[in-house]
N, C-alpha and C positions, 0 to 999 in steps of 0.2 A: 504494500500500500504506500502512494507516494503522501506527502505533507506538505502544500504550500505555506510557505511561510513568508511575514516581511515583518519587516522594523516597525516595533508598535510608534506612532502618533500621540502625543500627548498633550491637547488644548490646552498648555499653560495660561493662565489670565493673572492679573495681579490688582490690587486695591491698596488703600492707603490705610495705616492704623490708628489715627489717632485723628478730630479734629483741630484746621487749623482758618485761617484769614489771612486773605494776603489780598494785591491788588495786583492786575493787569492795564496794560496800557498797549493800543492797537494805532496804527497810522496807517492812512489809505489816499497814496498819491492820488491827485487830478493835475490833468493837462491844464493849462489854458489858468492857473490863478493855485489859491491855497490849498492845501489839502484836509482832510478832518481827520481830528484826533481824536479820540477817546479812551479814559480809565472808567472801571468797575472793581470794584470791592466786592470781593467774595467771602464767604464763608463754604470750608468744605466740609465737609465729613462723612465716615463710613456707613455703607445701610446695610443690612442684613442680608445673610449669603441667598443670592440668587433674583433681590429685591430689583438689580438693574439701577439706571440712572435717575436722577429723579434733578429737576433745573425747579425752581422754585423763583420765582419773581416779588421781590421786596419793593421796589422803586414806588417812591411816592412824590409826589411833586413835578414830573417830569424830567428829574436829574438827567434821565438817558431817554431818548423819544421810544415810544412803542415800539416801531419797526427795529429796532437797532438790538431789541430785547432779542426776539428768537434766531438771529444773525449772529447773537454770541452764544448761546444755547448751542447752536449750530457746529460752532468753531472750537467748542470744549467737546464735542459727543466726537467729532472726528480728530481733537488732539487725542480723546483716548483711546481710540482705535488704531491710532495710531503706534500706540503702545508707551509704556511706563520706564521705570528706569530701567529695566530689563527687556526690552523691546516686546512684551509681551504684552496686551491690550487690557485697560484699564477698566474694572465692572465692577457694581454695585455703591454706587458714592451718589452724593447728594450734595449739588452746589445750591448756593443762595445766594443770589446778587440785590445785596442790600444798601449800596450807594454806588454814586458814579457821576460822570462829566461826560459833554462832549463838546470840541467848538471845532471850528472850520479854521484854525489856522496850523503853524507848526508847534509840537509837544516841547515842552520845558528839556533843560537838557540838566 
C-alpha cells in the first residue's frame, strides 16, 4: 500500500497581549496645491479567541469627517493582514478611534 504524504501547513495568526493607545498620523499627496493630513488616536486591545476584528467609532464633534472614518477602518483590517511582527496576520483585536484631526495642508515635523 503506497502513503501520500506532504508537509503539514500551519495557519499561524498572531494578536496583541495587552491593551495599549497610541496615535497615527496618515498624508495623502495632491497634485495641483496642499495635501491632507491626518492623526487619530487609538485605543487597542485584545478580544476573545476567534471574536475577529471589531473598529469601534468614538468621534464626537467632527474631529475627523465621517467618510474618512471607515477609510481608516479600512487601512488597519489590511495593515493586519498584512501581518504582525512575525509576518503572520493579525486576528481578534478591537480598535477604538477616540480622537483625531485633519487639515488640508503639510503634517508638523
Amino acid at each position: 500500500m503506497n502513503v501520500d504524504t506532504e508537509e503539514v501547513r500551519v495557519p499561524y495568526r498572531e494578536t496583541i497581549g495587552g491593551a495599549r493607545r497610541g496615535r497615527g498620523a496618515s498624508t495623502r499627496k495632491q497634485t495641483g496645491g496642499h495635501g491632507q493630513f491626518g492623526v487619530a488616536w487609538l485605543r487597542v486591545a485584545p478580544q476573545e479567541r476567534g471574536a475577529g476584528f471589531e473598529f469601534v467609532d468614538k468621534i464626537v464633534g467632527g474631529a475627523i469627517p465621517p467618510p474618512v472614518h471607515s477609510r481608516g477602518a479600512e487601512g488597519i483590517e489590511e495593515t493586519m493582514s498584512t501581518g504582525g511582527v512575525h509576518g503572520f496576520p493579525v486576528v481578534d483585536v478591537r480598535v477604538e478611534c477616540f480622537d483625531g484631526s485633519t487639515t488640508r495642508s503639510t503634517p508638523p515635523r
